[in-house]
C-alpha positions as CSV (number, residue, x, y, z in Angstrom):
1,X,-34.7,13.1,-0.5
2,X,-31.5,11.6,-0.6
3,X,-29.8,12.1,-4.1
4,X,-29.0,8.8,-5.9
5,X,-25.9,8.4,-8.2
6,X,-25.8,5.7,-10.2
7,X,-23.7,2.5,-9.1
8,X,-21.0,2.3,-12.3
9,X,-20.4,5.9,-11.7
10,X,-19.0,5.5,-8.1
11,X,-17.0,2.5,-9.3
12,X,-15.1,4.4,-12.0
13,X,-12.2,5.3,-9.9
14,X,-9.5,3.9,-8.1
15,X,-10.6,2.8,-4.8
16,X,-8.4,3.8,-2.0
17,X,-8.8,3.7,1.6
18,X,-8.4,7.7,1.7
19,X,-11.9,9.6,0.6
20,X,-11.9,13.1,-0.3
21,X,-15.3,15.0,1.0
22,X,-16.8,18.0,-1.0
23,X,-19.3,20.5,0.0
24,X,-19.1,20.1,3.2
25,X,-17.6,22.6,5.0
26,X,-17.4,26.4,4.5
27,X,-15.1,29.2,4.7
28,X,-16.5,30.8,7.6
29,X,-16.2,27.4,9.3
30,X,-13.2,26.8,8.8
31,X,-11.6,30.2,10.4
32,X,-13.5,29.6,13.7
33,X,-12.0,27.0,16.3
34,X,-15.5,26.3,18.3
35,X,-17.3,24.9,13.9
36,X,-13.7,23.8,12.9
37,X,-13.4,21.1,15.7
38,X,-17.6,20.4,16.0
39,X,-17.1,19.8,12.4
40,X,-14.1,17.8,12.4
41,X,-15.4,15.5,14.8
42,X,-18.6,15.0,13.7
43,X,-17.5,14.2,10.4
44,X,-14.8,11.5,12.3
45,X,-17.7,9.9,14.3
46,X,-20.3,9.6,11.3
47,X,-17.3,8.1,9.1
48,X,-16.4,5.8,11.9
49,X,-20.2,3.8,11.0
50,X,-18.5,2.8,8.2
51,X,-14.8,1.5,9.3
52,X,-12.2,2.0,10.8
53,X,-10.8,5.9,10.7
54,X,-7.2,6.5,11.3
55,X,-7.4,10.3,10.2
56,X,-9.3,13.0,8.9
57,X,-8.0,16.3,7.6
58,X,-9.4,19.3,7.1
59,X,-7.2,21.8,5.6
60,X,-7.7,25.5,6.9
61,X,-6.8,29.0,5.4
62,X,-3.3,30.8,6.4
63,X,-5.6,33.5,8.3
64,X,-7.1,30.4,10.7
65,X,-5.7,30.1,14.4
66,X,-2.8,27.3,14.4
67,X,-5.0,25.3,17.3
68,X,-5.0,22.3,15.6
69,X,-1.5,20.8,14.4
70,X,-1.2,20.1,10.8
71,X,-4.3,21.7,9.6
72,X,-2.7,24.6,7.4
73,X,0.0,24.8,5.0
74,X,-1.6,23.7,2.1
75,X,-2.5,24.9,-1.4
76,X,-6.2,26.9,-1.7
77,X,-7.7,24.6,-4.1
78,X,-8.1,22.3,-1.5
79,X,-9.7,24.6,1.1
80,X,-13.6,23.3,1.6
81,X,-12.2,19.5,1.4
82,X,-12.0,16.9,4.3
83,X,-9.4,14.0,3.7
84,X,-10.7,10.7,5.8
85,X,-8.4,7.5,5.8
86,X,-9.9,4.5,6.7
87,X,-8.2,1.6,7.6
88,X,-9.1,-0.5,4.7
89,X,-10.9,0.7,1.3
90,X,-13.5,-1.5,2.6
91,X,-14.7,1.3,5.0
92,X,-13.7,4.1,2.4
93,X,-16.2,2.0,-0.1
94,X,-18.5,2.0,2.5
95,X,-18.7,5.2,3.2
96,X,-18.5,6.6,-0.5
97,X,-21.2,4.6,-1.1
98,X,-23.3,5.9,2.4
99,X,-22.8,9.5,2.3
100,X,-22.5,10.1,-1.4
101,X,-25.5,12.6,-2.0
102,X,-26.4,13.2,2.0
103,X,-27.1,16.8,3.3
104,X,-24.7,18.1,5.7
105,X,-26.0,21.3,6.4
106,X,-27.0,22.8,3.1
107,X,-25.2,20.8,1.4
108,X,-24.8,17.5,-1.1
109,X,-22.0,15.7,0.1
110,X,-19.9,14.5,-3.0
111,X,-17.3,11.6,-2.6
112,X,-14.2,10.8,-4.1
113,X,-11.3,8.4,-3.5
114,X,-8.1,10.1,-2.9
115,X,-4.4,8.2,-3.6
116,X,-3.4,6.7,-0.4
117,X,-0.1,7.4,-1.1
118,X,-0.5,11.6,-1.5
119,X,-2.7,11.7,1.7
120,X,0.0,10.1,4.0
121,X,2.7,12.5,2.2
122,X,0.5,15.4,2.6
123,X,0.8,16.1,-1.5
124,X,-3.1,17.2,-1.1
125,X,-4.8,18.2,-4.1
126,X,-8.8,19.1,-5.4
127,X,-9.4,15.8,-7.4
């Protein structure tokens, strides 16, 4: 059963075209190349239903291979997120609103907009 969160709750933040996803990736996952990629693209594709998605980052650990450019480098507390930037908040909206609560393995996804900003800087942070 999908988990419902109540509408005024999801509209309490700043909407930005850059979601932050929680619970949705592990450790483990993120130190091998063959879940890393399977994860990152999955995660692409199912966000693409929504809009238009011009990235998506998925911060690994310093101990991860350096296969995919960009991926490492950033603080701990933000290991276990994906970024996704949409093209428009429209799509991020959209896909707050459609995976907020959905399994992904074990797992409850949790949504959050991220500054638009910070994500094209790379300033990433747990929000």
């Amino acid at each position: 059963k999908r988990q419902t969160v109540p509408r005024g709750l999801l509209d309490r933040e700043t909407p930005s075209s850059v979601l932050v996803l929680r619970n949705i990736v592990t450790f483990q996952e993120l130190l091998s190349d063959s879940d890393y990629t399977d994860i990152l693209d999955d995660i692409t594709v199912e966000c693409a239903k929504f809009g238009k998605v011009l990235d998506t980052l998925m911060p690994r650990p310093p101990t991860a291979p350096d296969t995919v450019a960009g991926s490492k480098g950033f603080p701990p507390s933000v290991l276990g997120l994906v970024f996704v930037a949409f093209e428009d908040i429209t799509g991020a909206t959209n896909a707050r609103r459609g995976l907020q609560g959905r399994r992904f393995g074990n797992n409850r996804v949790e949504t959050i907009y991220f500054p638009k900003d910070k994500f094209e800087r790379r300033e990433l942070e747990a929000p």
